[in-house]
ZALUMLO-417570 format. One line per 10 residues: number of its first residue (from 0); for each residue y negated, z, x negated of C-alpha. Coordinates in Angstrom, 1 decimal, padded with zeros to 4 digits. Each point is the difference from the previous one (the first is absolute). Example, Ala and Ser with C-alpha at 12.3 -4.5 7.8 and 13.67 -1.06 7.14 Angstrom:
BEGIN
0	004.5,007.8,-012.3 ~ -003.4,-000.7,-001.4
# end
This chain:
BEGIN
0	-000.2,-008.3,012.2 ~ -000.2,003.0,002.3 ~ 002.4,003.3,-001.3 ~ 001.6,001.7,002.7 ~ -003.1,002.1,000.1 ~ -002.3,-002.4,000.1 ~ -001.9,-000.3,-002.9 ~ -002.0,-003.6,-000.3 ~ 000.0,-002.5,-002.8 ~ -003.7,000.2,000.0
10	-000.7,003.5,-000.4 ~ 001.6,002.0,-003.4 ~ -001.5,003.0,000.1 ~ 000.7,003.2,002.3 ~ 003.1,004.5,-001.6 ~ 001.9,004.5,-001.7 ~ -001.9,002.5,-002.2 ~ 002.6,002.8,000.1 ~ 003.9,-000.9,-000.8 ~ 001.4,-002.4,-002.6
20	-000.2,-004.2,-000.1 ~ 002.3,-000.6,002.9 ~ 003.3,-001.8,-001.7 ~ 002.2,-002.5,001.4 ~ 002.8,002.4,000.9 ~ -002.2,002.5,001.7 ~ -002.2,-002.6,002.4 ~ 001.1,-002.5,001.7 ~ 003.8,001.3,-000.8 ~ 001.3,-001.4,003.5
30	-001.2,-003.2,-002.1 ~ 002.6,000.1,-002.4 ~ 003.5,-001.8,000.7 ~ -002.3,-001.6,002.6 ~ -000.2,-003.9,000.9 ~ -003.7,-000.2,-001.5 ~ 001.6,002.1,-003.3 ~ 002.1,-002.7,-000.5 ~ -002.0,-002.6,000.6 ~ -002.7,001.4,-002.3
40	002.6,-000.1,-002.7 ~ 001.4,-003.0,000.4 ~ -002.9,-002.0,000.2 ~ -002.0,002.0,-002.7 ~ 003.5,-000.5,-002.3 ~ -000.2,-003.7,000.9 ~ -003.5,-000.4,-000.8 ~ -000.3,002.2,-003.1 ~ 003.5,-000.5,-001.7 ~ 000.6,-003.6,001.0
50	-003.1,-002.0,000.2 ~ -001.6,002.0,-002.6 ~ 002.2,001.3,-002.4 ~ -001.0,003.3,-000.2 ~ 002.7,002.2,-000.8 ~ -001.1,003.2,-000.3 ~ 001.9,001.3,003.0 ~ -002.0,003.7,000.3 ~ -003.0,-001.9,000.1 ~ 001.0,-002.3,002.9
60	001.4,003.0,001.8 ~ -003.2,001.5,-000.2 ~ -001.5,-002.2,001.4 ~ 002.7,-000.7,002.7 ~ -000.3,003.7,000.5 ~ -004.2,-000.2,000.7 ~ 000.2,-002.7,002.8 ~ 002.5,002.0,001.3 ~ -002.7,003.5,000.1 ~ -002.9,-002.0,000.7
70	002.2,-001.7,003.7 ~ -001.2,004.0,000.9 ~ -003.9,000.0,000.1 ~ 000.4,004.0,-000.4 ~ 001.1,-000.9,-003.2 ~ -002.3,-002.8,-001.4 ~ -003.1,002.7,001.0 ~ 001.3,003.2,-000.3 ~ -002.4,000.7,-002.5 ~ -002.9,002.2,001.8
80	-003.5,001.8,-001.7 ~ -001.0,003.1,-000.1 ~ -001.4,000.1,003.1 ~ 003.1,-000.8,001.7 ~ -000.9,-003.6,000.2 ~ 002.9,-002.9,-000.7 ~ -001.8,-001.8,-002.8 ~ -001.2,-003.4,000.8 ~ -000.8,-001.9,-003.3 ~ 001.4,-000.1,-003.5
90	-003.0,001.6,-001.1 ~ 000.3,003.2,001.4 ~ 003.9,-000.1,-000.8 ~ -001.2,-000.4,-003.5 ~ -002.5,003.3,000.8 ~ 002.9,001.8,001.4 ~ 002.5,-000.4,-003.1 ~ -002.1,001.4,-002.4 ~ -001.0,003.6,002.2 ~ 003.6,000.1,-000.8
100	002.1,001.1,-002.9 ~ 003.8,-000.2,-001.0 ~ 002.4,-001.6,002.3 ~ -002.6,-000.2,003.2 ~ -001.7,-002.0,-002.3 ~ 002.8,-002.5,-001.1 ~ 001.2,-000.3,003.4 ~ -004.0,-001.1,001.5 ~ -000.4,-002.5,-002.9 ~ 003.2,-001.5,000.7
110	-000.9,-000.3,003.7 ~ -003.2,-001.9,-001.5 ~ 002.2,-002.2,-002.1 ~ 002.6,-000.7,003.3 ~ -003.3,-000.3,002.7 ~ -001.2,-002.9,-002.4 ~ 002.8,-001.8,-001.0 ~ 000.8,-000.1,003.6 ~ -003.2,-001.8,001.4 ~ -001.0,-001.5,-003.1
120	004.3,-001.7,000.4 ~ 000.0,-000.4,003.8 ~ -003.1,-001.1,000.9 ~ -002.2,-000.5,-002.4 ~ -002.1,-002.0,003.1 ~ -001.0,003.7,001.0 ~ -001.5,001.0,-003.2 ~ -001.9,-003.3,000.3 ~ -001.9,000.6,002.9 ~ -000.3,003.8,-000.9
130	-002.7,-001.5,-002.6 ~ -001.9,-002.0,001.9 ~ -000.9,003.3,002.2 ~ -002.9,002.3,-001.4 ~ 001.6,003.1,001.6 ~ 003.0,001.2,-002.1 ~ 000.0,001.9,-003.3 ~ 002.5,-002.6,-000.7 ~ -002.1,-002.5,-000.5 ~ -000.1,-000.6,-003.0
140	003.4,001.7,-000.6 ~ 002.6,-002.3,-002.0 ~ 003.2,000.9,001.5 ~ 002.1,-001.4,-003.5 ~ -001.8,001.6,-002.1 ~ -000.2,003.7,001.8 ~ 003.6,-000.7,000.9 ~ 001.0,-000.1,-003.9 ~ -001.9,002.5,-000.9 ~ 001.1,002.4,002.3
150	003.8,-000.2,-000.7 ~ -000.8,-000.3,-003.5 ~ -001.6,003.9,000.6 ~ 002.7,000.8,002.3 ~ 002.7,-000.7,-002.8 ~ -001.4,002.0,-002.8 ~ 000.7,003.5,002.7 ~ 003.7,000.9,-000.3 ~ 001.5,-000.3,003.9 ~ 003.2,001.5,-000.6
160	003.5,-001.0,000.5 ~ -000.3,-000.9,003.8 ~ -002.9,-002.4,-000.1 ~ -000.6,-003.2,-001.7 ~ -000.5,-000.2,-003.5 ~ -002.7,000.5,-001.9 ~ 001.3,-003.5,-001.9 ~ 000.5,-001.8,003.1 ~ -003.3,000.9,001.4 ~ -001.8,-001.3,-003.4
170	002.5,-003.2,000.0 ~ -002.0,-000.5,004.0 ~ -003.2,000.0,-001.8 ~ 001.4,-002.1,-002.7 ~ 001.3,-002.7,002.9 ~ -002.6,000.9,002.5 ~ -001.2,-003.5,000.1 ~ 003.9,-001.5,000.3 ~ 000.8,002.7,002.5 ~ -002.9,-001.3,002.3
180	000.8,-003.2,-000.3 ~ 003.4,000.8,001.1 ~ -001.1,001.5,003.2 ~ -002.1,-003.1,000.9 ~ 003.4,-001.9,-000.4 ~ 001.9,002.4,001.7 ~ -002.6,-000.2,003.3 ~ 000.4,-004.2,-000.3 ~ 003.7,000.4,000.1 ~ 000.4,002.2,003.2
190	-003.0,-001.9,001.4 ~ 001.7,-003.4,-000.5 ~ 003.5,001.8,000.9 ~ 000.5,-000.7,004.1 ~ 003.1,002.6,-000.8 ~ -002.0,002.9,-000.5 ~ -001.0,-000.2,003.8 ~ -002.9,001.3,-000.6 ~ 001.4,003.7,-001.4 ~ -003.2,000.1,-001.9
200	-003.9,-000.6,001.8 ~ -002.3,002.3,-001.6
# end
């Protein structure tokens, strides 16, 4: 799929080091209300409450709520190094949450848990190839399992009353594996869906 700014299925890695974890309400808030809002819901509703029976509702929000960020590629590598450079790999995301203490730190390991689930869920065919090339310090990365850990990090850092939960971010690491397959699900439903008319193309 290609977001509106053109980020490519093939490529997760490029990111802010000063400022807060953008949230949903702060980027991408001509999003919300929005024809792809609702169609994000309904079809991550569908997917997760229907055909899966999950029925933790924050959970499935939560994730409605990422593809929704991640549409903005500002917002799926906002994430940037010391240097000034966005940060390209989940390695040096990893690098970059712990220079960090309190809140910064919740809010990068989060990002690490929401980058993963969202390549690892989406298109997993990315991470595939990203193996096979001797190039990357992701190499030998394994998106699930630095995914989990990092939300399980990212929930034992208090975030206050106007972010997620520090017991919903630990239930993601609990059901990172179930929220990833979700996303593949929800990609083969819009893909298979001639009425989304093609709202989606990373």
């Amino acid at each position: 799929m290609t977001s509106h700014s053109g980020h490519g299925a093939d490529s997760p890695g490029n990111g802010e080091r000063h400022g807060d974890h953008p949230r949903g309400d702060e980027l991408g808030g001509e999003l919300h209300g929005s024809t792809i809002e609702r169609f994000f819901r309904g079809i991550s509703e569908f997917i997760f409450h229907t055909k899966l029976g999950v029925a933790d509702v924050q959970l499935v929000d939560y994730v409605s709520d990422l593809m929704l960020r991640f549409v903005r590629v500002d917002s799926l590598y906002w994430l940037r190094q010391s240097d000034g450079m966005r940060t390209k790999h989940v390695v040096q995301m990893i690098c970059e949450a712990e220079r960090r203490i309190g809140l910064a730190k919740r809010e990068v390991y989060r990002h690490v848990g929401d980058f993963t689930l969202f390549w690892s869920g989406m298109y997993p065919e990315s991470l595939a190839a990203k193996k096979n090339r001797d190039n990357t310090p992701d190499q030998l990365i394994d998106y699930c399992r630095q995914g989990k850990r990092a939300y399980a990090i990212a929930a034992e850092i208090d975030g206050g009353a106007d972010r997620p939960s520090s017991e919903l971010i630990h239930r993601m690491s609990e059901h990172f594996e179930m929220c990833a397959y979700g996303l593949r699900e929800v990609r083969r439903h819009w893909e298979e869906d001639d009425n989304s008319g093609g709202l989606l193309t990373w």
